[in-house]
Backbone bond lengths (Angstrom), bond angles and torsions (degrees), N, CA, C in turn:
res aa  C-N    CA-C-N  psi(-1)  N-CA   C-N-CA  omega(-1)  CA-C   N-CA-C  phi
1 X - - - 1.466 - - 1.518 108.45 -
2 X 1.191 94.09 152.97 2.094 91.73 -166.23 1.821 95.50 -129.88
3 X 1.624 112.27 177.35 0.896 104.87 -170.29 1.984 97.20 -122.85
4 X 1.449 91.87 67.00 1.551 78.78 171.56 1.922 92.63 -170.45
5 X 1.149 106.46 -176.94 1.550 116.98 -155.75 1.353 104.83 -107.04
6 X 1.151 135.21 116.79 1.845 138.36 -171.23 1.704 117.44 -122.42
7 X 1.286 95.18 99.17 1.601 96.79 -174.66 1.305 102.73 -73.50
8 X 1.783 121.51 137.95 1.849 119.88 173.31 1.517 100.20 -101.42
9 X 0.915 103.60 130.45 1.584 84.01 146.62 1.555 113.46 -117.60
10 X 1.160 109.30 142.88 1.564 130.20 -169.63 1.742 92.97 -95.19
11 X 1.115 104.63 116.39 1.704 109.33 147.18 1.141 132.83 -37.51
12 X 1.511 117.84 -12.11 1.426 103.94 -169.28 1.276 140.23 -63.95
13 X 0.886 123.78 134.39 1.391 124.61 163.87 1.467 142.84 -77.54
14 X 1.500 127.39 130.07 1.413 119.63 -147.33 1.760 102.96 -143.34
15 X 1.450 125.40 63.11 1.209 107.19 -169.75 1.141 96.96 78.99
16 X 1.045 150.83 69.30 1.624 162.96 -151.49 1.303 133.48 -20.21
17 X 1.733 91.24 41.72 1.270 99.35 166.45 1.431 121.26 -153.10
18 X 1.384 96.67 167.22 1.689 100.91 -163.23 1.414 108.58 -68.99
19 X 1.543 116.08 156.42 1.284 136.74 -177.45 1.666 115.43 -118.09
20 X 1.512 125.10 126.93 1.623 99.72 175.83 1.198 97.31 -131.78
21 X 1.768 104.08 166.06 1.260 112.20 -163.59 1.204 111.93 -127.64
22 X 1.183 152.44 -177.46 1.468 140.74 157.60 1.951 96.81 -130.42
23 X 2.050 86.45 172.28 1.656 79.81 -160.76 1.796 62.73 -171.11
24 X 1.440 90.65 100.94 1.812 104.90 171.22 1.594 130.85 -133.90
25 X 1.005 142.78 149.30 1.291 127.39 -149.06 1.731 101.37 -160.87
26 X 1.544 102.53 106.30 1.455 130.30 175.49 1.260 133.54 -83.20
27 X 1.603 113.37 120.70 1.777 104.02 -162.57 1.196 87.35 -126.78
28 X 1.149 118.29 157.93 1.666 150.86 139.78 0.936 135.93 -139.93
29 X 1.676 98.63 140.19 1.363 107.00 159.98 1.331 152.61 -141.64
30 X 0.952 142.43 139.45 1.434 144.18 -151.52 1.628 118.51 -117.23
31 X 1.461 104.14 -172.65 1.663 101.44 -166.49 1.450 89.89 -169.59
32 X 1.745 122.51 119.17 1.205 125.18 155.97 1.562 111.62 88.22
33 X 1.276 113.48 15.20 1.494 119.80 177.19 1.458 112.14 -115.91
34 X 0.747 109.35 113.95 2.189 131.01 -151.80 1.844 91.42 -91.29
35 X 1.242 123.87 -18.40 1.415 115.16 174.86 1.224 99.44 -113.17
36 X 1.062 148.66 60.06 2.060 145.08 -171.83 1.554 95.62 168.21
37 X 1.607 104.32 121.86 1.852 100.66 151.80 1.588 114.05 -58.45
38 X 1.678 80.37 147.39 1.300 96.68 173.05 1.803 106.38 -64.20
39 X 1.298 131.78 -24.36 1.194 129.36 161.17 1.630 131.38 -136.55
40 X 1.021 113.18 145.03 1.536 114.56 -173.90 1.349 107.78 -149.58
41 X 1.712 123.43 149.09 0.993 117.99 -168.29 1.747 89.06 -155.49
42 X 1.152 116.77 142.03 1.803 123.73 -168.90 1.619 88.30 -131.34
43 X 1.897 113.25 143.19 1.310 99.68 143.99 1.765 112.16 -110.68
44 X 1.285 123.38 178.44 1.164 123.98 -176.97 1.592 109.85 -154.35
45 X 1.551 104.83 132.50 1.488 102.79 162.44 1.231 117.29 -146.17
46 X 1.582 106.52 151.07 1.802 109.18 -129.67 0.738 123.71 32.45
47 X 1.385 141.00 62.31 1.480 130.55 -165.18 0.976 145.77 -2.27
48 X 1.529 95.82 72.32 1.862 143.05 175.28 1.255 120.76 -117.82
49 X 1.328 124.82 81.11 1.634 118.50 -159.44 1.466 99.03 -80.93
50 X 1.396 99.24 131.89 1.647 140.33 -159.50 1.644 93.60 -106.27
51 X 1.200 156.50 -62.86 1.093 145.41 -128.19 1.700 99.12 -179.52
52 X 1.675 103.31 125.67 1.717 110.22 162.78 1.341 115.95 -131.87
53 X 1.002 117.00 144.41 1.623 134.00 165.32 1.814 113.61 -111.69
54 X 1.262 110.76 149.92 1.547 105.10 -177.48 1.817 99.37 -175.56
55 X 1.357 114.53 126.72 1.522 125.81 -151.94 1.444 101.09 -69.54
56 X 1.030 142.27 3.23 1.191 148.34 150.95 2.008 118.12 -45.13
57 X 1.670 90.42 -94.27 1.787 97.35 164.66 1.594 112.47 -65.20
58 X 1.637 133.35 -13.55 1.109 124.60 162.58 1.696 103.77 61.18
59 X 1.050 127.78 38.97 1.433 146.58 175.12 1.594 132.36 -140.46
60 X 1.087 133.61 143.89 1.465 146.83 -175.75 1.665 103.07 -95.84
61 X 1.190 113.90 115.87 1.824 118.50 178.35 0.799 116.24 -128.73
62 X 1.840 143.69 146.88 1.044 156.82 174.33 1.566 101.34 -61.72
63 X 1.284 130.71 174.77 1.315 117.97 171.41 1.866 95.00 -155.72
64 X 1.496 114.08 -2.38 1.121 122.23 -159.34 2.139 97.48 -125.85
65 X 1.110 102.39 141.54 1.816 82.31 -174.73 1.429 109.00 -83.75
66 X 1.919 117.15 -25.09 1.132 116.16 174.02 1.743 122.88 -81.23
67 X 1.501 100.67 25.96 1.563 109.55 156.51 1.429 108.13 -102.85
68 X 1.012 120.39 -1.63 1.646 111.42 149.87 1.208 142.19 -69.33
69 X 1.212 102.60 1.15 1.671 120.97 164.31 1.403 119.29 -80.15
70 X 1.445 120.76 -30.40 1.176 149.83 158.15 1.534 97.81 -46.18
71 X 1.043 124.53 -115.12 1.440 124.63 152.66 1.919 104.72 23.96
72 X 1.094 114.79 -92.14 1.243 124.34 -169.86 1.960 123.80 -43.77
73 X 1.840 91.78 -33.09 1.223 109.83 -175.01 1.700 82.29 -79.38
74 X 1.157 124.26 -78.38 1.330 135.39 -153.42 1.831 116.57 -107.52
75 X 0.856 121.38 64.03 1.668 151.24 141.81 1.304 92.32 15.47
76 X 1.070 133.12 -54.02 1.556 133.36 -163.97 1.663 139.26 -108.09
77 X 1.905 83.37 -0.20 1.725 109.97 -168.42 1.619 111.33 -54.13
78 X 1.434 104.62 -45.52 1.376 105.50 175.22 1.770 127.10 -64.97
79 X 1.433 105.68 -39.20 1.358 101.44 171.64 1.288 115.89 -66.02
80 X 1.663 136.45 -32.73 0.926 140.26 175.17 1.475 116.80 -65.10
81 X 1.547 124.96 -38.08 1.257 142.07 131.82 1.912 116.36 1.10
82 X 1.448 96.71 -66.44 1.496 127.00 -153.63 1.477 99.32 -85.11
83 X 1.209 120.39 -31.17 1.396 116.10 172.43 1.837 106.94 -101.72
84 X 0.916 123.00 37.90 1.251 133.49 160.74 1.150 110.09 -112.45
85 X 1.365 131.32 -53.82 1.499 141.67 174.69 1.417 104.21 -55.12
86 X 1.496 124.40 -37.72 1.641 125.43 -178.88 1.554 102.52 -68.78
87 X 1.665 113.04 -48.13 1.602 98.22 171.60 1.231 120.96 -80.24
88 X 1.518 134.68 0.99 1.489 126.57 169.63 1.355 97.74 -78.15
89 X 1.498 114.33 -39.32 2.011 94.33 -167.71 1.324 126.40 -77.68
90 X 1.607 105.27 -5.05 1.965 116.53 167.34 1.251 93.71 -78.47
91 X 1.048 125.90 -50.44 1.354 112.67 -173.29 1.418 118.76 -71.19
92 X 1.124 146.01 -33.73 1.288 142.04 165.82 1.286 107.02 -77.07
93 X 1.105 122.92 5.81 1.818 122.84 179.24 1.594 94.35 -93.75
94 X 1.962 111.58 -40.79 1.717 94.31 -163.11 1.509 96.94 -81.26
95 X 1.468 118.66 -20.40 1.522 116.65 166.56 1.153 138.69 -13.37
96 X 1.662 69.64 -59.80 2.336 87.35 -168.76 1.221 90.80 -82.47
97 X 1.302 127.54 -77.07 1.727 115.06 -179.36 1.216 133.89 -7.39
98 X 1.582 115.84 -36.49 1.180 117.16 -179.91 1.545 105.02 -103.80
99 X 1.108 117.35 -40.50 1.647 112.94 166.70 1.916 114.84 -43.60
100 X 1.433 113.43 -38.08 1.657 141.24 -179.69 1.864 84.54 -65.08
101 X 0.938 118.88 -45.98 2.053 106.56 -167.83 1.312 100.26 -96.66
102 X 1.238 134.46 -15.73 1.286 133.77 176.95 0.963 95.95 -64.87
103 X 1.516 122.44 -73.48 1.927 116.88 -160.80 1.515 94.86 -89.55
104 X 1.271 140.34 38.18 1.153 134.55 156.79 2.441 115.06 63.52
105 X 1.126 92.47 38.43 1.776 119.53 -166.54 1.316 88.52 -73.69
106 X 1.365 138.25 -29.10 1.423 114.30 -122.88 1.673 122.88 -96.59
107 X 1.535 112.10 36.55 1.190 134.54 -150.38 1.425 132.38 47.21
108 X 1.480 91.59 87.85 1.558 116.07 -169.47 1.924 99.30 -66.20
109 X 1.214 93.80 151.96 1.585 103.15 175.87 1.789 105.85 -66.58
110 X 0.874 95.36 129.63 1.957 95.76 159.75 1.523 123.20 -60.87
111 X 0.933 136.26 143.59 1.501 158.62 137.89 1.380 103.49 -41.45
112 X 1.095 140.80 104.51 1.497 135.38 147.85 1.601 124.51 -97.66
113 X 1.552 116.94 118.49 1.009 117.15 178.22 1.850 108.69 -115.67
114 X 1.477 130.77 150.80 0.982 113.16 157.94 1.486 113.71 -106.79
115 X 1.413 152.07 140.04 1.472 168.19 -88.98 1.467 124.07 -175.89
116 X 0.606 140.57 113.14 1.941 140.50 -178.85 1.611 98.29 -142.02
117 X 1.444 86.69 144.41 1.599 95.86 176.93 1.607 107.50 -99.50
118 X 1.501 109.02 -35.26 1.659 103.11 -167.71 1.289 66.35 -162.73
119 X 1.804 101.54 166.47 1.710 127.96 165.20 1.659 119.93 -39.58
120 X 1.145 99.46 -33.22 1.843 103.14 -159.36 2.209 84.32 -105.43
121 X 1.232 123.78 32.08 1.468 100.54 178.52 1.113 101.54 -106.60
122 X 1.848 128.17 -168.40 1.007 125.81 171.00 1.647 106.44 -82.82
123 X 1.398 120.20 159.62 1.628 110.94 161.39 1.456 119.43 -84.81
124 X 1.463 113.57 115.53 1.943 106.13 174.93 1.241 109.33 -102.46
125 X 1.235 87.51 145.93 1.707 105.10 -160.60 1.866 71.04 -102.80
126 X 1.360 106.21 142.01 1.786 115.39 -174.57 2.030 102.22 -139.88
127 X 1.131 115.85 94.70 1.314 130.85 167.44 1.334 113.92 -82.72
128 X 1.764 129.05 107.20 1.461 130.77 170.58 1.356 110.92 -120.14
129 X 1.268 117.29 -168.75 1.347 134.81 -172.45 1.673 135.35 32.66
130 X 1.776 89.60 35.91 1.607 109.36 -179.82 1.644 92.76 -99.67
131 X 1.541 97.82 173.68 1.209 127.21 -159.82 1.647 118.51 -168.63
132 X 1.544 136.09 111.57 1.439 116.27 -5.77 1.688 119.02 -51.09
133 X 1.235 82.62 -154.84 1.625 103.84 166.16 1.218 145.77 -74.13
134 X 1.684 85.19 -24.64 1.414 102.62 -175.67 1.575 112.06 -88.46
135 X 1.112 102.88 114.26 1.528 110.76 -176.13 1.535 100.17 -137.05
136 X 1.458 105.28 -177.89 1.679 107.00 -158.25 1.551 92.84 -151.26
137 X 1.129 131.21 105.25 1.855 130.08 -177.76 1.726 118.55 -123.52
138 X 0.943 119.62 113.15 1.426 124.17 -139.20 1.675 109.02 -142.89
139 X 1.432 138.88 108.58 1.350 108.38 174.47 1.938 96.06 -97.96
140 X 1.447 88.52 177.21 1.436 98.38 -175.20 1.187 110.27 -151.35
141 X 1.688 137.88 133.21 1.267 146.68 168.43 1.576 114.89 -79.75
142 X 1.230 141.75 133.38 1.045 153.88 139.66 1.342 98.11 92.85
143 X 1.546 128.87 7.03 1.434 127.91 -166.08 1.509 109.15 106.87
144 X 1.460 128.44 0.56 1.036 134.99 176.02 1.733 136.17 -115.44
145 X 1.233 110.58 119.76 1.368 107.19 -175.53 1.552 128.45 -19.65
146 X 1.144 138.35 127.12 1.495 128.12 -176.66 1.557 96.75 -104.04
147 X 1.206 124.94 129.85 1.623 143.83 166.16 1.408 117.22 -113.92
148 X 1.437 116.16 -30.26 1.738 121.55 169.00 1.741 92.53 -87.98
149 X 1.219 109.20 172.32 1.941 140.89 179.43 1.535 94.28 42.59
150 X 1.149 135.05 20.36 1.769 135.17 168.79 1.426 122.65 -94.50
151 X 0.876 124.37 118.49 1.595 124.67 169.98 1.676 113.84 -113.04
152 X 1.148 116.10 71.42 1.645 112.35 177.86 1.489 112.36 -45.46
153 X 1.723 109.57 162.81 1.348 89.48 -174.11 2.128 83.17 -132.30
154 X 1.383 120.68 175.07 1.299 125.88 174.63 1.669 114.85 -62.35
155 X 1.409 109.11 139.67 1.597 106.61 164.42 1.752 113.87 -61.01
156 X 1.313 96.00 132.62 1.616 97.20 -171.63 1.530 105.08 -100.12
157 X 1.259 134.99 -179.98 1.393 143.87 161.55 1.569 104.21 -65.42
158 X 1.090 132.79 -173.28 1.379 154.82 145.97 1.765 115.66 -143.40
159 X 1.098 116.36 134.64 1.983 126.86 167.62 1.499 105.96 -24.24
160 X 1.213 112.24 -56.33 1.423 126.32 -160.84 2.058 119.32 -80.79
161 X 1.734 95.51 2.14 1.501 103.62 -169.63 1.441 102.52 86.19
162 X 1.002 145.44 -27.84 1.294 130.57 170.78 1.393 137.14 -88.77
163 X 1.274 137.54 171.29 1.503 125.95 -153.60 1.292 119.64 -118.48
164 X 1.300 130.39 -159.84 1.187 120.13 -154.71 1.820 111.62 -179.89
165 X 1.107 121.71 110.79 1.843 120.39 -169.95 1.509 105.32 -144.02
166 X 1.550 118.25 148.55 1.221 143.37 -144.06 1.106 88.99 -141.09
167 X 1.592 128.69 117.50 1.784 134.40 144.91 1.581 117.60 -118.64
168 X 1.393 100.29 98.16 2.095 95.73 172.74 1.354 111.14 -93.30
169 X 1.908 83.14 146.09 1.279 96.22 -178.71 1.703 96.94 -118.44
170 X 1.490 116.71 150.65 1.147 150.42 -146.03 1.628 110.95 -116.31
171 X 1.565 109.78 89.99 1.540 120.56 -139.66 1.743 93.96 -101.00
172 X 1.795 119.33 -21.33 1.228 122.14 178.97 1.530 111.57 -23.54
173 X 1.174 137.09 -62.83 1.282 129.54 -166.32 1.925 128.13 -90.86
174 X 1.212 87.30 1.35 1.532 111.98 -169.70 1.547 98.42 -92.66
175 X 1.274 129.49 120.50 1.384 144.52 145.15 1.560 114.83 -56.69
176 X 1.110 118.30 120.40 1.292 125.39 -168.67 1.190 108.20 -55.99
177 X 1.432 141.23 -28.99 1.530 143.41 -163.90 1.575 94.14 -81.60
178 X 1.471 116.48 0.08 1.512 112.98 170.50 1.676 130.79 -116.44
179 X 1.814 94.61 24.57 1.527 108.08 -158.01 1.311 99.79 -80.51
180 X 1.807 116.22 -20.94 1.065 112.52 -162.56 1.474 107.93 -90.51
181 X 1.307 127.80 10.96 1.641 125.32 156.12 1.527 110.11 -102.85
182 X 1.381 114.84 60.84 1.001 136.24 -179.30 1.890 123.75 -162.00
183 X 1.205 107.16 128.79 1.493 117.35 -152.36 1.828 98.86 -143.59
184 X 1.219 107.72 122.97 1.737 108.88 158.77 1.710 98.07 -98.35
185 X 1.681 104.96 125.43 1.294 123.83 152.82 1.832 125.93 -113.37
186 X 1.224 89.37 145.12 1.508 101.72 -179.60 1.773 122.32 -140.64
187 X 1.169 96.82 126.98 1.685 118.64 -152.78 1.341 94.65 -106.19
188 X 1.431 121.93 132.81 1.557 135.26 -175.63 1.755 97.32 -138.05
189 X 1.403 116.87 139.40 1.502 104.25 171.31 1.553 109.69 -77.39
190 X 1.345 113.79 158.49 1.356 122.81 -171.09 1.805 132.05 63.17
191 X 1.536 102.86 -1.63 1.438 108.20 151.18 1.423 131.43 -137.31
192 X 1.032 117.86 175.99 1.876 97.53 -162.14 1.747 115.26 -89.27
193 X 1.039 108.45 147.79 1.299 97.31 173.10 1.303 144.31 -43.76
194 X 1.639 121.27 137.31 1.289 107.13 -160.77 1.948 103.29 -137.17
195 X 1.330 97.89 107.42 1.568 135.62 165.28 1.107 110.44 -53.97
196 X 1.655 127.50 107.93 1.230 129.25 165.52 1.293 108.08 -128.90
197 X 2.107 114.38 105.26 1.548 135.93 -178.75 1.612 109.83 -40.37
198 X 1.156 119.82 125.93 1.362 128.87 174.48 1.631 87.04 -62.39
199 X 1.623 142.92 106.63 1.288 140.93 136.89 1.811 116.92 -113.80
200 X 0.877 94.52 142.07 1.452 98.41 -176.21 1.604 118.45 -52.97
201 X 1.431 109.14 -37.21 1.525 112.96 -179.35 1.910 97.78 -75.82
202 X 0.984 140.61 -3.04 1.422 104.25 170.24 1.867 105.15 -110.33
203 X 1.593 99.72 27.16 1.654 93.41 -173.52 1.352 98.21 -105.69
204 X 1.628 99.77 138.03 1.738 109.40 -162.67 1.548 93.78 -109.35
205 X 1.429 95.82 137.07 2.057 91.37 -156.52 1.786 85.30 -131.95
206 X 1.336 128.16 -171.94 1.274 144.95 -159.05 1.790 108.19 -105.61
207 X 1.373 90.10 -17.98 1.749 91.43 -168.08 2.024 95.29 -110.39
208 X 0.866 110.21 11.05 1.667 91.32 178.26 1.977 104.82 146.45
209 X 1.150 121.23 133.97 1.271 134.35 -170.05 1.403 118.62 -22.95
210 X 0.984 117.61 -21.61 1.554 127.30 171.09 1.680 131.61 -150.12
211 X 1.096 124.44 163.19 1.996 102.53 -147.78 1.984 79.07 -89.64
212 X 1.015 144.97 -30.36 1.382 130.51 -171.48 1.995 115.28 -91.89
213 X 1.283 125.18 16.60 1.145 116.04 -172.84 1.102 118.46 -101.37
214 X 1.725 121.77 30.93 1.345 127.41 158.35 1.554 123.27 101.65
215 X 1.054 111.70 -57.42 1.488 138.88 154.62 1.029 107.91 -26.43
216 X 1.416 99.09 129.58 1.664 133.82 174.89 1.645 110.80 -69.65
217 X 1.364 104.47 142.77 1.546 125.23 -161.95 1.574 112.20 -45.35
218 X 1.396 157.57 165.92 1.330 129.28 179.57 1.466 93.61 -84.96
219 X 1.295 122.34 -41.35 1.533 107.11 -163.45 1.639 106.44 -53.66
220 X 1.610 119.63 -37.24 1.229 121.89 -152.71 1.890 101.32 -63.32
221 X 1.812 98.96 -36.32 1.360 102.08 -162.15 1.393 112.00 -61.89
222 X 1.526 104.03 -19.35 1.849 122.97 -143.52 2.143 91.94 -90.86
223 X 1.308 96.14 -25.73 1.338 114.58 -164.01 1.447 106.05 -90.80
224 X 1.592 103.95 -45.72 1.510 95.01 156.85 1.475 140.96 -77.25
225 X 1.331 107.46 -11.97 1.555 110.69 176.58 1.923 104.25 -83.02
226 X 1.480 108.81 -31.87 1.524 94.65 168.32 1.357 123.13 -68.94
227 X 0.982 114.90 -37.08 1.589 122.87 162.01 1.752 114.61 -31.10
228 X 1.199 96.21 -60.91 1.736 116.59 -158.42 1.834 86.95 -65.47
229 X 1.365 116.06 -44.23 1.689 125.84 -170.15 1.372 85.00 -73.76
230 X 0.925 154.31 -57.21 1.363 140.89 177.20 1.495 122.76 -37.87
231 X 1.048 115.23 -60.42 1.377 129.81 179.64 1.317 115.33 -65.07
232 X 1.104 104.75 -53.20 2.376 109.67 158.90 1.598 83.81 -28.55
233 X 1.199 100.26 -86.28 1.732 122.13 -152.43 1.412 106.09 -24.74
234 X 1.286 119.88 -65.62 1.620 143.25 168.33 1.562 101.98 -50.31
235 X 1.032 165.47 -13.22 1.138 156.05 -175.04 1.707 124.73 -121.22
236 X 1.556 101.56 -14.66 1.288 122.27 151.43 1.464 106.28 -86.50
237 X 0.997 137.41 -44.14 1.331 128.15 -176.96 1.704 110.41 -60.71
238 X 1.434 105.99 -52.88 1.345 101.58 179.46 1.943 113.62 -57.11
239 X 1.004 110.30 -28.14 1.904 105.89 -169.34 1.172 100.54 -80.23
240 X 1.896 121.25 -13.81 1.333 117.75 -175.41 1.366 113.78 -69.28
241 X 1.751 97.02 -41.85 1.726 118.74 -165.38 1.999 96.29 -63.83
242 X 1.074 85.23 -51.91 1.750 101.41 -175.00 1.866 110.01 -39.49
243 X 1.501 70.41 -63.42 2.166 82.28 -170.42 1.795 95.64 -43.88
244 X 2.045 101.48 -58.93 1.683 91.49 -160.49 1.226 102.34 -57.45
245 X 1.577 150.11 -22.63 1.708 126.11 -161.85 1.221 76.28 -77.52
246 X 1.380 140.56 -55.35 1.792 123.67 -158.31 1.005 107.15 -48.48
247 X 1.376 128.29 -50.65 1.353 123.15 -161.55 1.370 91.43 -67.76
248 X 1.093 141.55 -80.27 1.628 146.67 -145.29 1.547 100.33 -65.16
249 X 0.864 114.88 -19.48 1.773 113.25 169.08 1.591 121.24 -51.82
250 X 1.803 80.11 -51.93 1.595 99.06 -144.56 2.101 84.57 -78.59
251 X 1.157 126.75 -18.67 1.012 137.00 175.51 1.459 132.47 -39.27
252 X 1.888 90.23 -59.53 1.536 102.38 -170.21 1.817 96.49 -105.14
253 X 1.160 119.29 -2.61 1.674 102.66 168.83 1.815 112.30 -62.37
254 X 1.274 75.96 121.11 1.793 76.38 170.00 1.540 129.00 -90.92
255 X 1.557 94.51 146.76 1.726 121.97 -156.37 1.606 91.33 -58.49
256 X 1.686 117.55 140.98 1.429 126.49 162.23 1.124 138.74 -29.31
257 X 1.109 135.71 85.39 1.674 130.25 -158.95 1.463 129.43 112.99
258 X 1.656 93.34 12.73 1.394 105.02 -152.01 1.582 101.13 -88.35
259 X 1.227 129.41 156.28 1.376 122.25 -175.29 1.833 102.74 -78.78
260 X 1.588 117.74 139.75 0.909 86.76 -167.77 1.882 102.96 -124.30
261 X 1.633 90.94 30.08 1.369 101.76 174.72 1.011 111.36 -82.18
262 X 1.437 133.87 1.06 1.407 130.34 -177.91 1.381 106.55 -111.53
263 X 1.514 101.30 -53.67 1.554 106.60 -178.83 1.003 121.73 -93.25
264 X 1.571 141.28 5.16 1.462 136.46 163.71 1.335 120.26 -102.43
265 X 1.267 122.66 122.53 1.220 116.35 152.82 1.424 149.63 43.70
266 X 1.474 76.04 -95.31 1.535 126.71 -174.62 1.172 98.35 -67.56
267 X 1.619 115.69 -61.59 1.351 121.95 -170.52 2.006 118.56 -49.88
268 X 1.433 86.55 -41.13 1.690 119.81 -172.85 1.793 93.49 -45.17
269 X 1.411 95.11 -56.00 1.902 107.86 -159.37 1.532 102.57 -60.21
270 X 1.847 110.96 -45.37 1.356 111.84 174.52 1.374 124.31 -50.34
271 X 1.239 116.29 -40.70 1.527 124.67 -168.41 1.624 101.77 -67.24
272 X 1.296 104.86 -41.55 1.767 118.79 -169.51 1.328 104.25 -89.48
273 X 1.259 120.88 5.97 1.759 100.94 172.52 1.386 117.73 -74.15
274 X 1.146 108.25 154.63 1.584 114.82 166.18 1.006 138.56 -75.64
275 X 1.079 113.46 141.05 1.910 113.11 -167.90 1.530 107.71 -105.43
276 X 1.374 110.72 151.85 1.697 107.25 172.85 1.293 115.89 -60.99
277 X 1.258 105.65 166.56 1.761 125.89 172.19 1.629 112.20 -41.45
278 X 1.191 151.75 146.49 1.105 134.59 177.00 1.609 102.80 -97.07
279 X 0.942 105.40 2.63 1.931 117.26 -179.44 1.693 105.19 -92.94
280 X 0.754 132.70 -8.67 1.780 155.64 -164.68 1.663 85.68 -87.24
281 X 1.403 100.30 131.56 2.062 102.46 -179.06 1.795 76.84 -96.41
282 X 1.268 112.36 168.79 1.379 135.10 170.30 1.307 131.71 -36.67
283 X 1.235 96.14 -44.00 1.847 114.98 156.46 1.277 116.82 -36.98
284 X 1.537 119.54 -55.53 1.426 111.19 -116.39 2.053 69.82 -119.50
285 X 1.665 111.30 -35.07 1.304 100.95 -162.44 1.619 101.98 -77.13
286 X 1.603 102.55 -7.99 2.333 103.94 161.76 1.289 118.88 -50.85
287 X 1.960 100.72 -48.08 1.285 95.14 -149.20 1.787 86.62 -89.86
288 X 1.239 121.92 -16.28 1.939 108.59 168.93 1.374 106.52 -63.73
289 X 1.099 148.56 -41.58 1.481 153.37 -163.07 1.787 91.41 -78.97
290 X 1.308 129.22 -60.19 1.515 122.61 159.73 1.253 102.22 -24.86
291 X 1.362 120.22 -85.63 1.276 138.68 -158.63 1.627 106.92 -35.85
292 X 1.477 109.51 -55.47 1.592 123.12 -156.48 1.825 102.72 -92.96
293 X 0.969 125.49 -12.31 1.253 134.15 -176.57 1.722 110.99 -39.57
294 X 1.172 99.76 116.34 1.780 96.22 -172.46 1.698 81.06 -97.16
């Protein structure tokens, strides 16, 4: 069995004319998929599959009953069959392997980081840049699986073809002097397991390089430095307002001696008051000057 597609054409003749046939033969192969052989190979003509092999049953089978004639002519077609399928699946086995180092497949180590958002969150243990999928992320106390305070999260995609999984663990009841019987592990096939100690100095948190180094939250810092720029802002503004009334004060007071029938006020209102009627006898223009008296 081969791994490529072969059109026949048959000579035959049918009422005087030609007939064609096809006669094609489908391989695959795979790597790391627990429901699919790692190899399979079908033949087909007219697309009528006649015969499969697949590294599993490790055998060549009829699939058609009128390939039992085959059989009859040739006693041995199938075993000969069967050791074709044994050398297609080495060969599509060193295939993928090397196709797997070409694009760099070949179960890359994970990234382990551990993660905190604030003091009161859970800790996620965050494993990326593995390959397959199948990965295994797990914390464990004392050497033992944890199934209570865990929230696993789904394998994600990554840009690069590779993946990416999230498991928090749930530190509320845990006294820190007990972090250290506590471990995130993560299991990849084909490399060994890799243990990363719940310690506070390698947990990368939101408020400052590590979740125990004292330091105030980032939002809090970010919130207080606008604050503080605020208050600059407001306190230059006020000495601005301040200075200009000084200045403009000190401006329009008038100089000692100054006449102040022009420039005061006061003076202004005197000049512009009104005088009585000149028709008013003496009496009457007293009691208007009473009357009008600013």
């Amino acid at each position: 069995m081969g791994a490529l597609g072969l059109l026949l054409l048959l000579g035959l003749l049918s009422g005087g004319s030609a007939v064609i046939h096809s006669l094609r033969y489908f391989v695959t192969g795979s790597s790391g998929l627990s429901s699919f052989p790692e190899f399979v190979a079908v033949g087909m003509v007219d697309e009528v599959q006649f015969g499969h092999y697949d590294s599993v049953s490790k055998r060549a089978v009829p699939k058609q009953a009128w390939m039992d004639q085959v059989n009859r002519d040739r006693p041995d077609h199938w075993e000969r069959e069967t050791d074709r399928g044994l050398g297609g699946q080495q060969v599509s086995k060193v295939n993928v392997e090397t196709a797997k180092k070409r694009f760099n497949q070949t179960g890359e180590r994970p990234r382990v980081s551990l993660l905190q958002r604030s003091p009161s969150s859970p800790v996620v243990c965050h494993a990326t840049g593995f390959y397959p999928d199948r990965v295994v992320v797990f914390w464990r106390r004392d050497g033992q699986e944890l199934h209570e305070q865990v929230d696993p999260g789904e394998v994600l995609p990554n840009h690069d073809g590779t993946f990416q999984v999230s498991v928090d663990l749930d530190l509320t009841a845990v006294p820190q002097e007990d972090w250290g019987r506590y471990e995130c592990v993560v299991q990849l096939k084909g490399i060994e397991d890799i243990p990363t100690p719940l310690d506070p100095a390698l947990i990368r948190t939101n408020w400052g390089k590590t979740g125990r180094d004292g330091g105030l939250p980032g939002p809090f810092l970010i919130a207080g430095s606008v604050a503080g720029a605020l208050l600059l802002v407001g306190a230059l503004v006020l000495a601005g307002v301040c200075w200009y009334r000084k200045r403009n004060g000190s401006a329009k007071r008038p100089a000692a001696g100054s006449d102040t029938s022009s420039e005061n006020p006061e003076g202004q209102k005197r000049l512009l008051a009104p005088t009585p009627d000149p028709k008013l006898n003496d009496e009457e223009a007293s009691r208007w000057r009473i009357d009008h008296h600013s």
